[in-house]
C-alpha positions as CSV (number, residue, x, y, z in Angstrom):
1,X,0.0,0.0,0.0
2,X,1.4,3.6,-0.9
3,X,1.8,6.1,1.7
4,X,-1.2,8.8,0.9
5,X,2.2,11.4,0.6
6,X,3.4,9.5,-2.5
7,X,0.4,10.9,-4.4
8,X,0.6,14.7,-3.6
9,X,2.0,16.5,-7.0
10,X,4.5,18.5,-6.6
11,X,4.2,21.2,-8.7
12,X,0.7,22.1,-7.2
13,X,1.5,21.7,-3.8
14,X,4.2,24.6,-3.5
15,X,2.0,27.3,-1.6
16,X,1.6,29.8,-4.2
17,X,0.4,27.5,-6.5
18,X,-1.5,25.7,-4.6
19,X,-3.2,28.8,-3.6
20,X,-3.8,30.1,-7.3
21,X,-5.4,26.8,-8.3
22,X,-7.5,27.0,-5.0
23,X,-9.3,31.1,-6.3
24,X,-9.3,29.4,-9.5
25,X,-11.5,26.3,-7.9
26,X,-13.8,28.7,-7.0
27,X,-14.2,31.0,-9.9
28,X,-14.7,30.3,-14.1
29,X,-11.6,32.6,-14.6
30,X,-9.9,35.5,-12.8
31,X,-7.8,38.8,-13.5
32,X,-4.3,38.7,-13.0
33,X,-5.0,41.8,-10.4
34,X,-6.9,40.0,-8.2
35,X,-5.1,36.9,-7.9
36,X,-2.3,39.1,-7.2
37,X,-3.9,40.9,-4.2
38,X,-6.0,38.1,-2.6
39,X,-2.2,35.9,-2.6
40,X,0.0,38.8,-1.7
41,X,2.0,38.3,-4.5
42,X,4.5,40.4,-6.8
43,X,3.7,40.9,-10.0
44,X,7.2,38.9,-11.1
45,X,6.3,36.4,-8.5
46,X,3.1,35.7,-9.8
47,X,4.1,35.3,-13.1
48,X,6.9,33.1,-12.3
49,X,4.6,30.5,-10.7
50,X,1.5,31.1,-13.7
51,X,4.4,30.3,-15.7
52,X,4.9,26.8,-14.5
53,X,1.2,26.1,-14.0
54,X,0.7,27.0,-17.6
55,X,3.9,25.0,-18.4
56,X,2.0,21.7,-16.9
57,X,-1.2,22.6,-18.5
58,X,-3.1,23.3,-15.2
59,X,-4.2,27.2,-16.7
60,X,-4.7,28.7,-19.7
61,X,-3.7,32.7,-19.5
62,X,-5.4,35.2,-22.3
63,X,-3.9,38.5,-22.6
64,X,-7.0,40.9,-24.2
65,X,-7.3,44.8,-23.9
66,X,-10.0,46.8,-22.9
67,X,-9.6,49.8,-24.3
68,X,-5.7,50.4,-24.6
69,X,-5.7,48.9,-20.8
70,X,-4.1,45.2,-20.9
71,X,-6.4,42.5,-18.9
72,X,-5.2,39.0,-18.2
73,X,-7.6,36.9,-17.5
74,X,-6.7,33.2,-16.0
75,X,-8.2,30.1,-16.1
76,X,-7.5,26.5,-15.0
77,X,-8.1,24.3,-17.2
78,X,-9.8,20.8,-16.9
79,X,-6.7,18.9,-16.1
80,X,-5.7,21.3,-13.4
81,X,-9.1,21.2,-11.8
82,X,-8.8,17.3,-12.1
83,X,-4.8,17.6,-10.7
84,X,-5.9,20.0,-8.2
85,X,-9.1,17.9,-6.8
86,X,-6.9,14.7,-6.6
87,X,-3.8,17.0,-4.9
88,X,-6.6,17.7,-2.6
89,X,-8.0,14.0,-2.0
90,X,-4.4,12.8,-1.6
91,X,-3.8,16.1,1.5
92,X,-7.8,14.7,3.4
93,X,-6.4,10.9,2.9
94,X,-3.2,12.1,5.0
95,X,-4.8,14.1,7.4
96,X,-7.7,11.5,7.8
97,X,-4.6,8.7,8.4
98,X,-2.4,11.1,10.6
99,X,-4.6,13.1,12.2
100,X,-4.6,16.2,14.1
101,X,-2.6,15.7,17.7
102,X,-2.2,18.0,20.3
103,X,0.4,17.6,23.2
């Protein structure tokens, strides 16, 4: 039997990402603005970590304009909703098995 641990992906489960797949989870798409301020991020830091969602195939990212104003607008796409909800089966399976102790 495999240790529930084995299964949590890697690339998702950095903090960052994890937390941009988690807004997206709960949204169709989302600006890049936003994503920024809800996760405290830098705009370089952000990117860097869009950059290897979109590398894995977990969002798609669309650059449009409105007006002469640049909008990116960021979606996960169904494998990274798929990767995210199994991250997320994999982190309940080890809780579930480890449990929370206090001493």
């Amino acid at each position: 039997m495999t240790h529930p641990s084995r299964s949590l992906d890697e690339v998702i489960h950095q903090k960052n990402r994890l937390g941009i797949l988690a807004v997206l989870a709960e949204a169709d798409f989302v600006d890049f603005g936003y994503l920024k301020e809800v996760l405290d991020l830098t705009d370089g830091n952000l990117s860097r970590h869009l950059s290897v969602l979109e590398e894995q195939g977990l969002v798609s990212i669309k650059k449009t304009f409105e007006g002469r104003k640049p909008r990116t607008i960021v979606d996960a796409t169904r494998r990274g909703r798929k990767a995210l909800n199994e991250h997320l089966r994999a982190m309940q399976e080890l809780i579930n098995r480890v449990g929370v102790k206090e001493k």
